[in-house]
C-alpha positions in Angstrom: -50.6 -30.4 -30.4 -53.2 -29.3 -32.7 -56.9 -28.8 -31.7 -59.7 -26.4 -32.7 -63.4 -25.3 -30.8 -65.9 -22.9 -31.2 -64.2 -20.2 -29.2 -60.8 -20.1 -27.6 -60.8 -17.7 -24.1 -57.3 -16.3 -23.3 -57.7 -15.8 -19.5 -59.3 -18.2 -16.9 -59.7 -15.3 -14.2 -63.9 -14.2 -13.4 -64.5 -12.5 -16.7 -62.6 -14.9 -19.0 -64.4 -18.3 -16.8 -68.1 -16.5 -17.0 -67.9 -15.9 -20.8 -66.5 -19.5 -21.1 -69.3 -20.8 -19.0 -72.2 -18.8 -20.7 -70.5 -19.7 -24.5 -70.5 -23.6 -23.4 -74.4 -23.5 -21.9 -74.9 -22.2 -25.4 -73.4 -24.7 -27.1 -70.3 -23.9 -28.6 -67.4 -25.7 -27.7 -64.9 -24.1 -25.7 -61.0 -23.9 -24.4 -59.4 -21.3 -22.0 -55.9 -20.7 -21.6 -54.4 -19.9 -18.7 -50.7 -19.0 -17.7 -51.5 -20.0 -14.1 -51.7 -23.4 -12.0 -55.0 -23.0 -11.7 -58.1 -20.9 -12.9 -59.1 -17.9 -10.8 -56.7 -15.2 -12.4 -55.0 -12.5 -10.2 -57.9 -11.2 -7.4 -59.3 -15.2 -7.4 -55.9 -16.8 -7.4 -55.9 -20.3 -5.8 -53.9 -21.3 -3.0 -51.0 -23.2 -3.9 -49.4 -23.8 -0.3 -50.6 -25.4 3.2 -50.3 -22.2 4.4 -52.1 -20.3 2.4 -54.8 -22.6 1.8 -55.9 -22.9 5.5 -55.8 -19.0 6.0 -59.7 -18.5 6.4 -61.1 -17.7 3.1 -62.2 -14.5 2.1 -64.6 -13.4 -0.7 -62.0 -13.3 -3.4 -61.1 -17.0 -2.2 -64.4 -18.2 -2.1 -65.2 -16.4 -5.9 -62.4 -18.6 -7.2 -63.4 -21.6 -5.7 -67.0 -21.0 -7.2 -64.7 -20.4 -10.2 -63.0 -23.3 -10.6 -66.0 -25.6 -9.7 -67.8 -24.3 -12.0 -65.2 -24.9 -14.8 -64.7 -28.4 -13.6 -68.2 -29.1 -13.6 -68.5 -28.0 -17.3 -67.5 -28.7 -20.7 -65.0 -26.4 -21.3 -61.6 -27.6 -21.8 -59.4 -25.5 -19.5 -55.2 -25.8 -20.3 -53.5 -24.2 -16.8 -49.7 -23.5 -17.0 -50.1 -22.2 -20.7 -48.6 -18.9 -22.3 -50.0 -17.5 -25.3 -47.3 -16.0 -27.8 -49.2 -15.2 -31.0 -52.5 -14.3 -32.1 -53.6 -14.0 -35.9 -56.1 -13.5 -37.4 -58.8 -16.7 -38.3 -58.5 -17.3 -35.1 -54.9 -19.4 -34.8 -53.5 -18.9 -31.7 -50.3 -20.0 -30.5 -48.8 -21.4 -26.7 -46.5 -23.4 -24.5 -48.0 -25.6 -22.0 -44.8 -27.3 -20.3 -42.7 -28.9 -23.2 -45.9 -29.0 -25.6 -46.6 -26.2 -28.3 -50.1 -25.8 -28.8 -51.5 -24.7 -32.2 -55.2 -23.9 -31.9 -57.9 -22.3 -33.9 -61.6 -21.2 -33.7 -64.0 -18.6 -35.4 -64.4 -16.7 -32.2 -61.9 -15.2 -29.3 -62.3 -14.0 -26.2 -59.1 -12.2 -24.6 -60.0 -11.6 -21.0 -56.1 -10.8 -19.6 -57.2 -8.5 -16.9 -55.2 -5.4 -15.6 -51.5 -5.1 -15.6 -49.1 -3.5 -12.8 -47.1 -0.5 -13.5 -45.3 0.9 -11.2 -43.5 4.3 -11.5 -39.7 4.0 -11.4 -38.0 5.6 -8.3 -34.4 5.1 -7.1 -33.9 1.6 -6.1 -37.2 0.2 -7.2 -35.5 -2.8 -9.0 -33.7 -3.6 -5.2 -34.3 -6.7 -3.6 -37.1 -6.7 -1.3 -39.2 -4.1 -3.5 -42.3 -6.1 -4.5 -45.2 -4.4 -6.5 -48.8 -4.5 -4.9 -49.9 -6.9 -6.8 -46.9 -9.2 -6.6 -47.5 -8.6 -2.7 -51.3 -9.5 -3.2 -50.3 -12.7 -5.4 -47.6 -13.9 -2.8 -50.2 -14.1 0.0 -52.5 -15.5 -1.9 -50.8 -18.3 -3.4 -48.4 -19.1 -0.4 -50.0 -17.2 2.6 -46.7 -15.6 3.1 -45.0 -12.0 3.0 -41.2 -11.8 3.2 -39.3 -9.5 5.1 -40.0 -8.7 8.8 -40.4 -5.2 8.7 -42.9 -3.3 5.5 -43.3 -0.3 4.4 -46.8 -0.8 2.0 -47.0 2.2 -0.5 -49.0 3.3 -3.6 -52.6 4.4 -4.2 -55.9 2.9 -4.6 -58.0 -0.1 -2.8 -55.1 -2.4 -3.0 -52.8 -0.2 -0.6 -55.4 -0.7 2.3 -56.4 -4.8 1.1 -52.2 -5.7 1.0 -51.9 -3.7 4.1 -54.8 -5.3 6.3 -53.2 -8.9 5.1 -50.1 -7.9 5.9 -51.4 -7.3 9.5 -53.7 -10.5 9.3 -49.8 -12.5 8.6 -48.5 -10.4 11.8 -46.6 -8.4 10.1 -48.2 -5.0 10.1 -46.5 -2.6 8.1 -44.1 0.1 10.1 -45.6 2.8 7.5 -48.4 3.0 4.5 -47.6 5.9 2.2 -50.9 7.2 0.4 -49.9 8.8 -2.9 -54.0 10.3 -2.1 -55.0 12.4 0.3 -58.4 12.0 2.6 -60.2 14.2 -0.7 -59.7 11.4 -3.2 -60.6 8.5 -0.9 -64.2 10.8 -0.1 -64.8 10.9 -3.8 -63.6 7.4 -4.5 -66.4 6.7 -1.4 -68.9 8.0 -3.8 -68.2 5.9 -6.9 -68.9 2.7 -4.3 -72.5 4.0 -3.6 -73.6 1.7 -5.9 -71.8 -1.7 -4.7 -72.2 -1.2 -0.9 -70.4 -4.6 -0.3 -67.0 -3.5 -1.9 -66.7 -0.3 0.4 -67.7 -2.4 3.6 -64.5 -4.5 2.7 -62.5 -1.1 1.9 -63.9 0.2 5.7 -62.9 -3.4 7.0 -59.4 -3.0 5.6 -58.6 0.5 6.5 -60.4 -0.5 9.9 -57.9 -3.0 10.6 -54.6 -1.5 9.6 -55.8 1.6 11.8 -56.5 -1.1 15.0 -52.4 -2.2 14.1 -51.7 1.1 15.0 -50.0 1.8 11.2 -49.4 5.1 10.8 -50.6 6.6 7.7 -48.5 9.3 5.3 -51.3 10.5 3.3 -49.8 12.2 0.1 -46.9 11.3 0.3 -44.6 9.5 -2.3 -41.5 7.2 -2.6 -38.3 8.8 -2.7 -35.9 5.8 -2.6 -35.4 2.8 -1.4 -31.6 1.8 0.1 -29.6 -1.4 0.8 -27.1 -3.2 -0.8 -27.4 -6.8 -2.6 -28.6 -8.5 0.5 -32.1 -6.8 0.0 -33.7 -3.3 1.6 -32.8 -1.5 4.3 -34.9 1.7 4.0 -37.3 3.8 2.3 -37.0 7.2 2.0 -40.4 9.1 1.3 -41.7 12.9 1.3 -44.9 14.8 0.7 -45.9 15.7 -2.7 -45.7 19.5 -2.9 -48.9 20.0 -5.4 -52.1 20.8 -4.7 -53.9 17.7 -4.7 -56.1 15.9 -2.1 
């Protein structure tokens, strides 16, 4: 399949839909590609299950949704389930949709792939039943499930709390969250959210909630290991980090 516009968007997440939408009320002509069902990206995903679709929306939820009404309503032409392999210059880029390769060009391109997960190695990480944050965060937002009956939620950041306040709201509150920060970081993290006063109400909703579960908290502290044989995990060995930071 061969087709051509005025600019291609790789990405169909918030930024990659809002510089579609603003291109196409300019005029141009527009197609996004997108690797998922759906558009909304990673923190918009749409729900793909019964469950997860009638677990009450929240504001990520409801951003998609504006998301992919807006794109509907629009004249952008929006491929889901498509995986970009190659990008040169002109623009031609290349894809899969399904069975169908796609062959597109246009004078302008917008790559709007978001962020990308890394997570630091430790023994065991590749075991079954070790899923990365945002794997964890995808899961119950597509589905509305976590496996596993008993979690252990660990890293750093926002998305420690959000996964481990879901995890709760799924009845499954976590037997441990390990903070790679200590209360220091989180107070100056506080201060970079001065400015968008609706983000750290959902932080102190969050945190909040995981506290009411009665989680207890290992504030810098790291993952050691994590042991079990094939059948998946069996436990998580962690310890605090012997520097100096808060």
């Amino acid at each position: 399949m061969k087709a051509s516009a005025d600019l291609i968007v790789i990405g169909g997440g918030p930024a990659g839909a809002t510089g579609a939408l603003t291109a196409a009320e300019a005029g141009l002509s527009v197609i996004v590609l997108d690797e998922g069902p759906a558009p909304g990206g990673q923190v918009a995903r749409a729900p793909q299950t019964v469950a997860a679709k009638t677990m009450p929306p929240d504001a990520d939820r409801r951003l998609g949704d504006d998301v992919r009404a807006a794109l509907a309503a629009s004249s952008v032409t929006v491929l889901t389930n498509t995986l970009v392999w190659s990008v040169s210059k002109g623009f031609a880029v290349h894809a899969i949709s399904g069975d169908t390769s796609l062959a597109l060009t246009a004078p302008r391109l917008l790559v709007a792939t978001g962020a990308r997960e890394r997570i630091v190695p430790f023994e065991g990480w590749t075991r079954p039943g070790v899923l990365g944050l945002a794997a964890a965060t995808a899961l119950i937002k597509r589905d509305g499930m976590l496996p596993g009956k008993r979690i252990v939620v660990a890293g750093q950041g926002p998305l420690l709390a959000a996964v481990a306040a879901k995890a709760v709201g799924l009845s499954k509150p976590p037997v441990a969250m390990v903070d790679l920060h200590g209360t220091g970081a989180w107070a100056k993290a506080a201060l970079g959210f001065a400015a968008k006063p609706g983000l750290a109400a959902t932080g102190a909703k969050w945190l909040a909630k995981v506290r009411a579960a009665g989680v207890p908290t290992f504030r810098r502290h790291a993952i050691l290991s994590a042991e079990g044989g094939d059948d998946g995990l069996e436990a998580v060995q962690i310890a605090p980090l012997d520097d100096d930071g808060e």
